[in-house]
N, C-alpha and C positions, 0 to 999 in steps of 0.2 A: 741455350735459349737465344733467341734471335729476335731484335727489337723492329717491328716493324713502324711503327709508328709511335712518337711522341709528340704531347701538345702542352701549353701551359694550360691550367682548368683557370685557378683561384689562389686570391692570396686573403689570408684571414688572419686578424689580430685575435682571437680568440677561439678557441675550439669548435663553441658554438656556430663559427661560421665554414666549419670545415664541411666537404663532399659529405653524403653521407653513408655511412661506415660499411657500403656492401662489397667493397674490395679489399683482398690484402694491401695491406701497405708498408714503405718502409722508407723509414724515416735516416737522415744523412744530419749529422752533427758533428762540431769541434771545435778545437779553439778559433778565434775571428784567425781569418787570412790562410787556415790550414790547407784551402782547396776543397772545399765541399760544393761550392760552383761547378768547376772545373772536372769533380770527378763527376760528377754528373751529365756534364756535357759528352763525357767520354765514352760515358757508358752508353748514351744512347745515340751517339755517334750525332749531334748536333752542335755545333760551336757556340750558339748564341739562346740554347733554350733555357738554362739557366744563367743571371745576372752575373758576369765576375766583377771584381774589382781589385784593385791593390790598395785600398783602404780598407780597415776591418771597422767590421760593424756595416759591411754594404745588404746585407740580408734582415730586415726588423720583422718580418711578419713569419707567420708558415707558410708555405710557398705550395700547392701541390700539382703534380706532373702527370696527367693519364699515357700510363703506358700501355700501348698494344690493347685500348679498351678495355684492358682486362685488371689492372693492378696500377697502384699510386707507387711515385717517389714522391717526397717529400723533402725538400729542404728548409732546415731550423734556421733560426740567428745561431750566432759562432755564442760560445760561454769563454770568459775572460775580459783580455785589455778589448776596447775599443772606443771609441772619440765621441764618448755619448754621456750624460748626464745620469747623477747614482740614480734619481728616479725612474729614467728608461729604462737604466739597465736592471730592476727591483722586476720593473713592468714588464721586461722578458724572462725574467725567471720564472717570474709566478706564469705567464701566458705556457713555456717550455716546457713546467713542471705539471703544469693542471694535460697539459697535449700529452707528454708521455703515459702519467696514469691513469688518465681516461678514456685515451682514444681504444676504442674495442677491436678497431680491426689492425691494430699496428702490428705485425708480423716479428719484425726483430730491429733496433737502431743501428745503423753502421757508425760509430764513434771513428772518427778520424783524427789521426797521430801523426804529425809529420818526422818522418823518418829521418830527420838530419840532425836531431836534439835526444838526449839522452832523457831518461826518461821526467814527466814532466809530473808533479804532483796534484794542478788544475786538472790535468786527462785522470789520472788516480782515484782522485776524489768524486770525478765527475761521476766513473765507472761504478764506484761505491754507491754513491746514490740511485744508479739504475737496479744494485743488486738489494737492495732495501724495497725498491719500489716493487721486487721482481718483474722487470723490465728485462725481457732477453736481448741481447746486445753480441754484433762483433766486430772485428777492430778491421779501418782500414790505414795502412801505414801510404802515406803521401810523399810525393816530389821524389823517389827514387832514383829520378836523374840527376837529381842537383846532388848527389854525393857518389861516392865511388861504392860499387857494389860492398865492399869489405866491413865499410864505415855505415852501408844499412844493414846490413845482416851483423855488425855489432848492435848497434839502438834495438834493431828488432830482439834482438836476446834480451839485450838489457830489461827490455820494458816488460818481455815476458815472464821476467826471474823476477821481476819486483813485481808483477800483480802473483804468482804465487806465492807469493809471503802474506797473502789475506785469501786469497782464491783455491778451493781443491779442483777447479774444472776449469779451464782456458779453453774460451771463443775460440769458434775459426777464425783467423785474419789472414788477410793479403797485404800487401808490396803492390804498390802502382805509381805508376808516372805517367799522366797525361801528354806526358809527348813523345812516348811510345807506345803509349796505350797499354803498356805491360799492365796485369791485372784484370782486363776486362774481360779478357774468354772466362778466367774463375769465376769471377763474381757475376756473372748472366747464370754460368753455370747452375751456381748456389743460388738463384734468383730463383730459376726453376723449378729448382727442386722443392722450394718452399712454398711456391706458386702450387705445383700438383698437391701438396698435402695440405693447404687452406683450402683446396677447392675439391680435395677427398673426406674434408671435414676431419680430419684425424687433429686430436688436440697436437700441439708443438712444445714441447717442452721448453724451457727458458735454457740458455746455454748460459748461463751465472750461478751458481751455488756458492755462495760465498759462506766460507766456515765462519760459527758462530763465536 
């Protein structure tokens, strides 16, 4: 798939202020600082259409993105550390948590992992709670360039062998680095292919089965 155009729509503190739900969409989350900005910019081949920062916690609202008129990205606030007060950060959970289970057109979340840390138990938990919500979810592992190929393709096992210890069914994931762009031909790919089967009406199965 090939991104012709992206634009910023809206940014919404609450659901109710979102687009309204006639497009696929797909939603970008992770821990604060993971690169959920960044992959986004990459993917649509813009530098500045989503906010970066080296501060976490620079994303508080839902953010969303019309791509190619046809389908949403979406970027969440990061879940975890960031430089904000327990109250806000209660106030993005409950906003993050009511967006996942209710938005009707949200196709699948890309959870982002940064590939240079061994597996992390805040991404673990997070993942758990999209398989309760049945929330389909798949994983993108971040910053591939800031480690040596050997030491991502260890984390990436790693993380993989510990979500099978509660999981019978594992996501598709990618490997990307924003200053290679490694990762973007896949994931437009897989974009695609989700795109033709929302808009062939064919239900989408949730790729989480988590054993009971």
């Amino acid at each position: 798939m090939e991104i012709r155009s992206a634009r910023y729509l809206i940014s919404s503190p609450k659901i109710e202020g979102c687009p309204a739900p006639d497009k696929p969409e797909y939603a970008f989350i992770g821990r604060s600082n993971v690169g959920k900005s960044s992959v986004i910019n990459m993917l649509t081949n813009q530098s500045k259409l989503a906010k970066t920062s080296r501060t976490p916690g620079k994303t508080q609202l839902i953010n969303h993105f019309l791509i190619n008129d046809n389908f949403y990205i979406v970027d969440l606030p990061g879940y975890g550390f960031a430089k904000v007060s327990q109250s806000q950060r209660a106030a993005w959970e409950i906003m993050i948590s009511n967006y996942l289970q209710q938005r009707t057109n949200l196709v699948t979340v890309f959870v982002l992992v940064d590939s240079r840390h061994k597996p992390q138990d805040l991404d673990l938990e997070f993942m758990a709670k999209l398989g309760t919500w049945g929330v389909p979810f798949n994983i993108i592992f971040t910053k591939a360039d800031k480690s040596t190929q050997r030491e991502v393709a260890k984390n990436v096992k790693n993380f993989i062998n510990a979500m099978r210890e509660d999981w019978e069914f594992i996501p598709r994931s990618f490997v990307t680095s924003t200053v290679k762009f490694t990762g973007r031909k896949e994931i437009l790919s897989y974009l695609g292919e989700l795109n033709d089967v929302y808009h062939n009406s064919t239900p989408i199965e949730a790729d989480n089965t988590k054993d009971k």
